[in-house]
N, CA, C and O atoms as a GROMACS GRO file, in nm:
protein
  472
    1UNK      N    1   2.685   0.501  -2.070
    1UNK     CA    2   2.546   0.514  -2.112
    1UNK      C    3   2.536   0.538  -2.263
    1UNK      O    4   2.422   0.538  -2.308
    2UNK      N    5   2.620   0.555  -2.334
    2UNK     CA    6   2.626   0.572  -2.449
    2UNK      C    7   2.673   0.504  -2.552
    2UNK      O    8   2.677   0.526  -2.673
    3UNK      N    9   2.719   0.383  -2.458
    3UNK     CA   10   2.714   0.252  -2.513
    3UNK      C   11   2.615   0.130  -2.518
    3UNK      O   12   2.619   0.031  -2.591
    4UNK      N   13   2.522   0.164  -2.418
    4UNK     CA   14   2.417   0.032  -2.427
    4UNK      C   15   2.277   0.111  -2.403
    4UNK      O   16   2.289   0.199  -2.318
    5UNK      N   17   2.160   0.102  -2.453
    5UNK     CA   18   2.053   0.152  -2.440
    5UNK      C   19   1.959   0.118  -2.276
    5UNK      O   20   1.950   0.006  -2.225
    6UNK      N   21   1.917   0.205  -2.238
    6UNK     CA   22   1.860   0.238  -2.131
    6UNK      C   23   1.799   0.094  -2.062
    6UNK      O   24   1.831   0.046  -1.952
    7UNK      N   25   1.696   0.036  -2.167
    7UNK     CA   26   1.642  -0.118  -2.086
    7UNK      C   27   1.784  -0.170  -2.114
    7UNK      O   28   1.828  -0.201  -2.003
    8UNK      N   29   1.852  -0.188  -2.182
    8UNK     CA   30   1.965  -0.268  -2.106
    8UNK      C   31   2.024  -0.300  -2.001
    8UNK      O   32   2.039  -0.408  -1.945
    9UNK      N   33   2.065  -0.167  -1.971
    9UNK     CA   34   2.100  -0.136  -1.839
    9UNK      C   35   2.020  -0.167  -1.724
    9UNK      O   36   2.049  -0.230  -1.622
   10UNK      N   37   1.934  -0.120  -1.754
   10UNK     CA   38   1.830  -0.147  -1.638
   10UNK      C   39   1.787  -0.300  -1.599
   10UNK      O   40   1.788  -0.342  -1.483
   11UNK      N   41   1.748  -0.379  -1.718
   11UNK     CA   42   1.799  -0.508  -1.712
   11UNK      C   43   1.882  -0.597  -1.632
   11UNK      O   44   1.855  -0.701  -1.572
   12UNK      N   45   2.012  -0.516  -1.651
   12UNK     CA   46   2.141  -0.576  -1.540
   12UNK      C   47   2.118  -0.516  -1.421
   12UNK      O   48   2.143  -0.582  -1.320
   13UNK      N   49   2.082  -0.417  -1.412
   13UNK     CA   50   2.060  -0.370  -1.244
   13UNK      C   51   1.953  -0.461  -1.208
   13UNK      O   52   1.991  -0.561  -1.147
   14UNK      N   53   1.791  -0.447  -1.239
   14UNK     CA   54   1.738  -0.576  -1.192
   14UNK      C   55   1.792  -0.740  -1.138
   14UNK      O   56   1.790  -0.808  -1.036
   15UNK      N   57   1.835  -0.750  -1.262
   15UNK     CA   58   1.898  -0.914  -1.258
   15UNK      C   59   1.963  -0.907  -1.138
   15UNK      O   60   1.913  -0.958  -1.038
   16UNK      N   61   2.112  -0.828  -1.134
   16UNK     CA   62   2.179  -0.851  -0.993
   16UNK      C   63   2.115  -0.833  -0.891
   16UNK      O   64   2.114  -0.923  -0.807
   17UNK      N   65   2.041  -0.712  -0.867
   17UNK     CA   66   1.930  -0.718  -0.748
   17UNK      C   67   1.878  -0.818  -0.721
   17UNK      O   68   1.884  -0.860  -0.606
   18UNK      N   69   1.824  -0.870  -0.801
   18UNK     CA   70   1.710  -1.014  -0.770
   18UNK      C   71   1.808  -1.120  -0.686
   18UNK      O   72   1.799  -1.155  -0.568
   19UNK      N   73   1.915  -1.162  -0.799
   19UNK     CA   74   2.014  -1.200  -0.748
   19UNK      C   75   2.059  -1.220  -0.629
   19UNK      O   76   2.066  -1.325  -0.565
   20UNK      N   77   2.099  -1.087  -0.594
   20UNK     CA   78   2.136  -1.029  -0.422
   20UNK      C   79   2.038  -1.059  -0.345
   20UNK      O   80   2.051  -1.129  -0.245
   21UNK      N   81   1.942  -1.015  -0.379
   21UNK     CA   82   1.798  -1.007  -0.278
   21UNK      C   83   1.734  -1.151  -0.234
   21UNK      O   84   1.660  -1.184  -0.141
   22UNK      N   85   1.793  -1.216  -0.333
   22UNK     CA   86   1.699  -1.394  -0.308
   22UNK      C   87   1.728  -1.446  -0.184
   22UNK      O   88   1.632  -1.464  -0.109
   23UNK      N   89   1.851  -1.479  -0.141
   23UNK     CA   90   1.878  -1.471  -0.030
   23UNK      C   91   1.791  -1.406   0.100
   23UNK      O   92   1.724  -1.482   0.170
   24UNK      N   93   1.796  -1.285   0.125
   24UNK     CA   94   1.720  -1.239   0.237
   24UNK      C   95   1.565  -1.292   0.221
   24UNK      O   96   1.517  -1.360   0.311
   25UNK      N   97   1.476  -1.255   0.084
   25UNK     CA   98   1.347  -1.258   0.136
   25UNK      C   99   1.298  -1.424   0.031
   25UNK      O  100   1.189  -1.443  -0.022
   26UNK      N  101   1.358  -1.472   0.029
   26UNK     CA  102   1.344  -1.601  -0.003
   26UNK      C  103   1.195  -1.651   0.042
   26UNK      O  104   1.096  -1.658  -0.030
   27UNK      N  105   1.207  -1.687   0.190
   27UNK     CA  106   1.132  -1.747   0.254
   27UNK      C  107   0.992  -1.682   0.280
   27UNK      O  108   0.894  -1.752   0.303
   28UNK      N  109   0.985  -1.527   0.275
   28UNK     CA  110   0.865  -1.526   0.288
   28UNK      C  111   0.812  -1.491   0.142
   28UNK      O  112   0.692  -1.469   0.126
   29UNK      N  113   0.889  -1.485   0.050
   29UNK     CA  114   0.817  -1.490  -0.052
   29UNK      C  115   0.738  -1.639  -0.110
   29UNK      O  116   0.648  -1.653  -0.193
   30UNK      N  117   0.803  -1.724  -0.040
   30UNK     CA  118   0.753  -1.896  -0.064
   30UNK      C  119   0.622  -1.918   0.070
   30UNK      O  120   0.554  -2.020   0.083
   31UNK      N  121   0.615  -1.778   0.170
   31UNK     CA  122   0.524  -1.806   0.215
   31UNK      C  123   0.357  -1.733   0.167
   31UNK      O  124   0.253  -1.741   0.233
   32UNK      N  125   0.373  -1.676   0.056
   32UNK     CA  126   0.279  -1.576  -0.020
   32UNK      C  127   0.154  -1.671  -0.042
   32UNK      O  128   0.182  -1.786  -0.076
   33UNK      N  129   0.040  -1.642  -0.030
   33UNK     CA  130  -0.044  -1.753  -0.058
   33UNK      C  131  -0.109  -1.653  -0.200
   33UNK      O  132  -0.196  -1.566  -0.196
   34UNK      N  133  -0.055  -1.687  -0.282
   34UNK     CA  134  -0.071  -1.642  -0.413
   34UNK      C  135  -0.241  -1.672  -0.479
   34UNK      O  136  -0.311  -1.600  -0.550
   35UNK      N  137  -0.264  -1.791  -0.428
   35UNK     CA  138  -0.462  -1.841  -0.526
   35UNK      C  139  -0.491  -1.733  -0.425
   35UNK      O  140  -0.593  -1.704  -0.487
   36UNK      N  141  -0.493  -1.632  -0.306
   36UNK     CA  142  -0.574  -1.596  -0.220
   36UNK      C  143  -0.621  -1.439  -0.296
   36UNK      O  144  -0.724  -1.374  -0.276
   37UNK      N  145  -0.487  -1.404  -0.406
   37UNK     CA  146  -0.451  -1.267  -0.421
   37UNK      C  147  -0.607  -1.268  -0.517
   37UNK      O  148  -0.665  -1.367  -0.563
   38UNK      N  149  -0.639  -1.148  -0.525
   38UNK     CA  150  -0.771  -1.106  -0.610
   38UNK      C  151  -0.719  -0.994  -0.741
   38UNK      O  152  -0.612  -0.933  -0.730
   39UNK      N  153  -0.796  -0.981  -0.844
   39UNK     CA  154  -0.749  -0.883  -0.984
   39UNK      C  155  -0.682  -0.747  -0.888
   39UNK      O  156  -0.567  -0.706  -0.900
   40UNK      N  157  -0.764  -0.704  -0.813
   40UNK     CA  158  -0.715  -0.599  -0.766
   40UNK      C  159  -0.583  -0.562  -0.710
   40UNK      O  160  -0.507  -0.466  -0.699
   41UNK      N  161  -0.599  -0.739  -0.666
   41UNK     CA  162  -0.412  -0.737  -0.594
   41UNK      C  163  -0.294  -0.758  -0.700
   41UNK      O  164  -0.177  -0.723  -0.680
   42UNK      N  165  -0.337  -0.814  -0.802
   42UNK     CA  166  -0.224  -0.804  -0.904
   42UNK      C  167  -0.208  -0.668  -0.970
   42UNK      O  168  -0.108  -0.601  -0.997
   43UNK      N  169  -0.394  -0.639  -0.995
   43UNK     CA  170  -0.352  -0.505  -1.078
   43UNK      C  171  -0.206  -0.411  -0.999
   43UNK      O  172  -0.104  -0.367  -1.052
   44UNK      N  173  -0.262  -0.407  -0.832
   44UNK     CA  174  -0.170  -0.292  -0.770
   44UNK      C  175  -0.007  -0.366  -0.761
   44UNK      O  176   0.093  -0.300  -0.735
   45UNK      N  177  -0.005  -0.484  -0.784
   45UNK     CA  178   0.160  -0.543  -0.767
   45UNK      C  179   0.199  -0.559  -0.906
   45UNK      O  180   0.317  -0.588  -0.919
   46UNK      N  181   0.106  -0.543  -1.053
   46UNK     CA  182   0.199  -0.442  -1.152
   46UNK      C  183   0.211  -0.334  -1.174
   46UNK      O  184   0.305  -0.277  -1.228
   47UNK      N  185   0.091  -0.280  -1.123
   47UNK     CA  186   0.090  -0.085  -1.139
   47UNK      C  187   0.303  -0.076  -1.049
   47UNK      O  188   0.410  -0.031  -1.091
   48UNK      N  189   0.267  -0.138  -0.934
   48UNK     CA  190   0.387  -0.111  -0.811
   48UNK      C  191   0.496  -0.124  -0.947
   48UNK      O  192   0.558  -0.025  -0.985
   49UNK      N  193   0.513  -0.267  -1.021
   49UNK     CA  194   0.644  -0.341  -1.069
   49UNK      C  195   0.651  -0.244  -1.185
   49UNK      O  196   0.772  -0.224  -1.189
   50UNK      N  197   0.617  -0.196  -1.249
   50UNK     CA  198   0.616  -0.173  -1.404
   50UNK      C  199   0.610  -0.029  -1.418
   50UNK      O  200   0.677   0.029  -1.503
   51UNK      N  201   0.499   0.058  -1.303
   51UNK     CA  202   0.503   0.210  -1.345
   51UNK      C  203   0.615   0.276  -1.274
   51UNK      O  204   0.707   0.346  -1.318
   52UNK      N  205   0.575   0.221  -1.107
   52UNK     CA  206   0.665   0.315  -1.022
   52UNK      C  207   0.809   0.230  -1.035
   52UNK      O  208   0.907   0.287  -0.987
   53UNK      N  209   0.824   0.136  -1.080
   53UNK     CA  210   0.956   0.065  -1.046
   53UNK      C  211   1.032   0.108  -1.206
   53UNK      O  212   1.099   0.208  -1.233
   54UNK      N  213   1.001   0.019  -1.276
   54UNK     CA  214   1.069   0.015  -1.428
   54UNK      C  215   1.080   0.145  -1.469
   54UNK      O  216   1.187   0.205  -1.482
   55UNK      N  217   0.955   0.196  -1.493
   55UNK     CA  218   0.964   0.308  -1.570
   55UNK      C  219   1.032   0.464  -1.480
   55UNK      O  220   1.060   0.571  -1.535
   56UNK      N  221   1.042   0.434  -1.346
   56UNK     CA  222   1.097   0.526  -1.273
   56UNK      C  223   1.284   0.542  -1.352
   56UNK      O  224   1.339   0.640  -1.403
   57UNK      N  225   1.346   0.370  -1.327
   57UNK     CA  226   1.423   0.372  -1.319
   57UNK      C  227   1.478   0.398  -1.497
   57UNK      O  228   1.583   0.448  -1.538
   58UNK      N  229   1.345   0.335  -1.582
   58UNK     CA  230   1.374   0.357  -1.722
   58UNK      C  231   1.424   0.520  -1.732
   58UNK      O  232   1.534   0.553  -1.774
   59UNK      N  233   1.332   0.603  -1.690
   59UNK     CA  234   1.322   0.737  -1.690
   59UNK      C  235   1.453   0.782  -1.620
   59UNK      O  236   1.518   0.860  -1.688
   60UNK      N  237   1.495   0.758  -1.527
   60UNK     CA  238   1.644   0.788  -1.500
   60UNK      C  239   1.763   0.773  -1.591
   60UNK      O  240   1.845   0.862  -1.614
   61UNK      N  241   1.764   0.640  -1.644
   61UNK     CA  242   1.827   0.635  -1.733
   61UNK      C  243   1.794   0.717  -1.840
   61UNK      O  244   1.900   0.760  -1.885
   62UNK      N  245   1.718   0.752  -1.893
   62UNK     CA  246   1.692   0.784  -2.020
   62UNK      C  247   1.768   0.965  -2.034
   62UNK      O  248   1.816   1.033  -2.124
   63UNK      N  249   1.731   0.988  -1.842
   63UNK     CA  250   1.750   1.120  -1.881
   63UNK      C  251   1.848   1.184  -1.860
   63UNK      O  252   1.860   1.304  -1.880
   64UNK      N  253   1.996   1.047  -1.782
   64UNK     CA  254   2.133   1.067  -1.798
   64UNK      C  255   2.184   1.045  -1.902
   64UNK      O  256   2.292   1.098  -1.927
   65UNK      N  257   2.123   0.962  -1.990
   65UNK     CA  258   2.171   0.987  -2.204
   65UNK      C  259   2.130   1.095  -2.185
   65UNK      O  260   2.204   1.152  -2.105
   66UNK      N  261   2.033   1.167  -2.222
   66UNK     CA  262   2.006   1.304  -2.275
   66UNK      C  263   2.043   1.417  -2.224
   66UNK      O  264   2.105   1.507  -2.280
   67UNK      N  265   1.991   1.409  -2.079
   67UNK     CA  266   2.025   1.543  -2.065
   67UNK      C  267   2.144   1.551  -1.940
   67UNK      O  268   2.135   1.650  -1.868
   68UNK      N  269   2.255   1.452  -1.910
   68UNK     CA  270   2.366   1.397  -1.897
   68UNK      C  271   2.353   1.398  -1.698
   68UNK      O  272   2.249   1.430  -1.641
   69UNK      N  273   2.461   1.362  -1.635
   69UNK     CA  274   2.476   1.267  -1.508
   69UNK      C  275   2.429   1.367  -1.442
   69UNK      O  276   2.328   1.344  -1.375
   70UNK      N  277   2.492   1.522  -1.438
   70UNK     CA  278   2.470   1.665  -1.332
   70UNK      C  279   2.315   1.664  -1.317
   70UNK      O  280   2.238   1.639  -1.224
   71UNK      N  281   2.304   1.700  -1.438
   71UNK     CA  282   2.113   1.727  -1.418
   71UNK      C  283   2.023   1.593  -1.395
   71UNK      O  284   1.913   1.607  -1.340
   72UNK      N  285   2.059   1.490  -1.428
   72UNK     CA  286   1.943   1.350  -1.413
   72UNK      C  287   2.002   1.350  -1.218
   72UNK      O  288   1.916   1.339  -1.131
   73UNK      N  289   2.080   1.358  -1.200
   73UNK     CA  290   2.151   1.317  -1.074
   73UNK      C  291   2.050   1.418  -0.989
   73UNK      O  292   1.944   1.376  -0.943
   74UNK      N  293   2.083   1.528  -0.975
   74UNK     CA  294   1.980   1.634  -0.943
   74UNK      C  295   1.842   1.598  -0.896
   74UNK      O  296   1.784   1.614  -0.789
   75UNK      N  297   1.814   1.554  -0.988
   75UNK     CA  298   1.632   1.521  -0.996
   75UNK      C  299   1.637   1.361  -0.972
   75UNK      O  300   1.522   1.316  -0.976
   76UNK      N  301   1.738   1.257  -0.949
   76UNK     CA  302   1.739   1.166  -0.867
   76UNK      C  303   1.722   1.171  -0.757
   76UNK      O  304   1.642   1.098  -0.699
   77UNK      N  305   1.811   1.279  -0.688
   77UNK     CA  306   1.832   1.277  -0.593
   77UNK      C  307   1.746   1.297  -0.460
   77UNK      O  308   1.736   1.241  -0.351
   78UNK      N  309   1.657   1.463  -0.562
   78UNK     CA  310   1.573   1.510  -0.485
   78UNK      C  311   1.454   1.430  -0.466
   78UNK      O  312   1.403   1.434  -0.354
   79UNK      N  313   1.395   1.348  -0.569
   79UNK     CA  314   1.307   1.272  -0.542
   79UNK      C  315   1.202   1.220  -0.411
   79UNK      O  316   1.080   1.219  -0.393
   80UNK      N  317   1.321   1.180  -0.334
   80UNK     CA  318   1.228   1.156  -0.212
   80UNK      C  319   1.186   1.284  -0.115
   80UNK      O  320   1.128   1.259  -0.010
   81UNK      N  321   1.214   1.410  -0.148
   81UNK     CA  322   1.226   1.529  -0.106
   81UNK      C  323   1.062   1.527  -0.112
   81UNK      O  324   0.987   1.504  -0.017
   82UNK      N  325   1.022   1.561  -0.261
   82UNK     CA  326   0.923   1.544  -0.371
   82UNK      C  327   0.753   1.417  -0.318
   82UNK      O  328   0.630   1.425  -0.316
   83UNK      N  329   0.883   1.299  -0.279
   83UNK     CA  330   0.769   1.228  -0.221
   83UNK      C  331   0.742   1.233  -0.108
   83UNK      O  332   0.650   1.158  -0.077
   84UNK      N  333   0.800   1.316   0.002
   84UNK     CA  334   0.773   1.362   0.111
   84UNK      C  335   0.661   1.458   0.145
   84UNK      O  336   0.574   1.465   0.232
   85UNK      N  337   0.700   1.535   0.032
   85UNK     CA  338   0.584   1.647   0.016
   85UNK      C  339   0.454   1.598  -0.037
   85UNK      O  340   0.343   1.622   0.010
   86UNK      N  341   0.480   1.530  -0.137
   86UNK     CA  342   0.309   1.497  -0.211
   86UNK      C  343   0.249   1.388  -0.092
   86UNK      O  344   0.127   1.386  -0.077
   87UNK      N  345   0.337   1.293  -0.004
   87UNK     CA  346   0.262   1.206   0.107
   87UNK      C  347   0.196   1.266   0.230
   87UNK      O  348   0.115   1.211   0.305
   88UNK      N  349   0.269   1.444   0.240
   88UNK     CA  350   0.247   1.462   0.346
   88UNK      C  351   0.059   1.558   0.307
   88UNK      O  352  -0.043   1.579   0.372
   89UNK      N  353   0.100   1.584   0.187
   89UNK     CA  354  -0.027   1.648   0.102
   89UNK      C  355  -0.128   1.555   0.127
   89UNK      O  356  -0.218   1.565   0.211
   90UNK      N  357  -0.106   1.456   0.039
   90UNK     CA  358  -0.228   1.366  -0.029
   90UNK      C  359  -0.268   1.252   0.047
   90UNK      O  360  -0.377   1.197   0.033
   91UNK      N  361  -0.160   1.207   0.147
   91UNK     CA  362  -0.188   1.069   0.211
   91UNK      C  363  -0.177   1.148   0.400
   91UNK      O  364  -0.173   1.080   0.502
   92UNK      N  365  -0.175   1.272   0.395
   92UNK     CA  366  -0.150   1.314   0.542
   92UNK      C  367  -0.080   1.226   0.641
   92UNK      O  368  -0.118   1.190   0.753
   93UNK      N  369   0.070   1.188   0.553
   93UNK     CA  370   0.173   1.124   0.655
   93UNK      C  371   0.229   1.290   0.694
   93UNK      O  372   0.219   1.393   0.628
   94UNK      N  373   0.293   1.265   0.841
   94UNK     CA  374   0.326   1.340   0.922
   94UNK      C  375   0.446   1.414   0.890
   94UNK      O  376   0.552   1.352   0.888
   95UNK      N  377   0.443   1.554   0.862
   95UNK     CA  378   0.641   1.595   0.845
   95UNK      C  379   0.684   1.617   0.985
   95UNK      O  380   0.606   1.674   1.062
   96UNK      N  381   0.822   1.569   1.032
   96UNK     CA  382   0.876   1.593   1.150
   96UNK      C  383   0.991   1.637   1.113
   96UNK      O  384   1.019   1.641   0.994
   97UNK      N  385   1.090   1.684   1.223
   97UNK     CA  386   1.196   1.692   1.177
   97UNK      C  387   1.340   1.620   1.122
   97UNK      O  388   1.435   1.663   1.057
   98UNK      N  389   1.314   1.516   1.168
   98UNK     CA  390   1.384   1.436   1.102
   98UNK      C  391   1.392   1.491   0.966
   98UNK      O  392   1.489   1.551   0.919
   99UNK      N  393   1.256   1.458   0.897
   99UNK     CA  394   1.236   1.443   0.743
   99UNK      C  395   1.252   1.605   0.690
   99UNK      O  396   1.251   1.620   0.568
  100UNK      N  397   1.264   1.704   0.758
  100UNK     CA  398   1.314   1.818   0.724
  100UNK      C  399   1.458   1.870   0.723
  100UNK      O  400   1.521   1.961   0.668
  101UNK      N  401   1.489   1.742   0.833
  101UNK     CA  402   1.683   1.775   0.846
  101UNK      C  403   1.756   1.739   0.663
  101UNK      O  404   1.823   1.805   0.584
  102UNK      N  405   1.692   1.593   0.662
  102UNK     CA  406   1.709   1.450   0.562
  102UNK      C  407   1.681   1.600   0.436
  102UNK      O  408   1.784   1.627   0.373
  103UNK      N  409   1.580   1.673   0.408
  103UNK     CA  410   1.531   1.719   0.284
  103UNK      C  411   1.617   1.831   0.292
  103UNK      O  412   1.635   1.858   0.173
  104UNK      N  413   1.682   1.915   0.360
  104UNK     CA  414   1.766   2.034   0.378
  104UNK      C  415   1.889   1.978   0.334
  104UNK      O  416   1.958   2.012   0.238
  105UNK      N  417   1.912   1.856   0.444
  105UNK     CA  418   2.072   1.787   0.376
  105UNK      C  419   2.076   1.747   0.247
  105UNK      O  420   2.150   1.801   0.165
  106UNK      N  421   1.973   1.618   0.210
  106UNK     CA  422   1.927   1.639   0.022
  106UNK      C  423   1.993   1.739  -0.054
  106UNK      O  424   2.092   1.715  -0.123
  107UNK      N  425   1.917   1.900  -0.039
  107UNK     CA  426   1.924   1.970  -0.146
  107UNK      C  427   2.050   2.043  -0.120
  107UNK      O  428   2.092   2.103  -0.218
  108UNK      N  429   2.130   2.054   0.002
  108UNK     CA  430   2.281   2.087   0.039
  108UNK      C  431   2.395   2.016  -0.029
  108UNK      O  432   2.503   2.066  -0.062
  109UNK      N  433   2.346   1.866  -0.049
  109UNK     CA  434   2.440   1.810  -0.118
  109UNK      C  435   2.402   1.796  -0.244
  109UNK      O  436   2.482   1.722  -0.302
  110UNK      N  437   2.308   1.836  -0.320
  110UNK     CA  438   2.314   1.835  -0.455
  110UNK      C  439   2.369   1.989  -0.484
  110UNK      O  440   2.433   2.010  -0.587
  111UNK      N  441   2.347   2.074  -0.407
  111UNK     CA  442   2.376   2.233  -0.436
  111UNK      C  443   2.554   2.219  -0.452
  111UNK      O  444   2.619   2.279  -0.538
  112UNK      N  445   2.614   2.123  -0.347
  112UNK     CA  446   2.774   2.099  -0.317
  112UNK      C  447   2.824   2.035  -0.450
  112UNK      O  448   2.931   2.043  -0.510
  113UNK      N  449   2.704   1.967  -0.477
  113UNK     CA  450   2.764   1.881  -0.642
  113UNK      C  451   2.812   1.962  -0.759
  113UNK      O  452   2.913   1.978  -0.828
  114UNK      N  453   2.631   2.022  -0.744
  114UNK     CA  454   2.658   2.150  -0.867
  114UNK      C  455   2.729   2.209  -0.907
  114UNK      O  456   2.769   2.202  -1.023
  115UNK      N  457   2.778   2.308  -0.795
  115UNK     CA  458   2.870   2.469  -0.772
  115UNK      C  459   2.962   2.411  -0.827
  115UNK      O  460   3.010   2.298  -0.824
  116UNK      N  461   2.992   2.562  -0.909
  116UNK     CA  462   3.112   2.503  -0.984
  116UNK      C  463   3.243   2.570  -0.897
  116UNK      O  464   3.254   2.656  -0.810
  117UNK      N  465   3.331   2.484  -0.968
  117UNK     CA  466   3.483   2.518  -0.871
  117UNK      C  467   3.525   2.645  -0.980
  117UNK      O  468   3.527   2.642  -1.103
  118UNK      N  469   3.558   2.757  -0.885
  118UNK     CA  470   3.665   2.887  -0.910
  118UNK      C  471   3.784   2.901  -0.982
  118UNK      O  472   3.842   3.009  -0.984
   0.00000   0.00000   0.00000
């Protein structure tokens, strides 16, 4: 990371993804009836591409340069912990246990990362 700047990187992770991915959803992406989509539907499929996607992943990167792999990793990790909670807040999706086992194990294995060895 301290050799190539953040959109770089991120760059090549896209590319190969796309890459990889063409294959599986090929076909229904050629079945999209695109003249049907309205401003609203693009606005929300760049808000999706550009805030929550790019700049999520920009922001990851940015904050294993700075503030290095332990701590960006951390707050990678927990993330979906985070979006569990604000969906179950704001959009009243359901917590079960599953998603309480998944968020306990989460923060168990970042706590296992942390600790330092004796």
């Amino acid at each position: 990371m301290q050799s190539y700047h953040p959109v770089h990187v991120i760059r090549w992770i896209f590319t190969i993804g796309l890459v990889m991915m063409i294959p599986f959803c090929w076909k229904q992406f050629t079945e999209l009836q695109w003249q049907q989509f309205e401003i609203s539907h693009i606005a929300s499929l760049a808000f999706i591409v550009i805030a929550a996607t790019f700049l999520a992943y920009y922001f990851n990167v940015y904050g294993i340069l700075h503030l290095g792999a332990g701590t960006a990793g951390s707050y990678i990790y927990t993330q979906p912990v985070f979006a569990v909670i604000i969906a179950t807040i704001f959009l009243n999706e359901p917590l079960n246990l599953q998603k309480i086992i998944a968020g306990v194990l989460i923060f168990f294995g970042v706590f296992l990362v942390s600790k330092k060895n004796n």
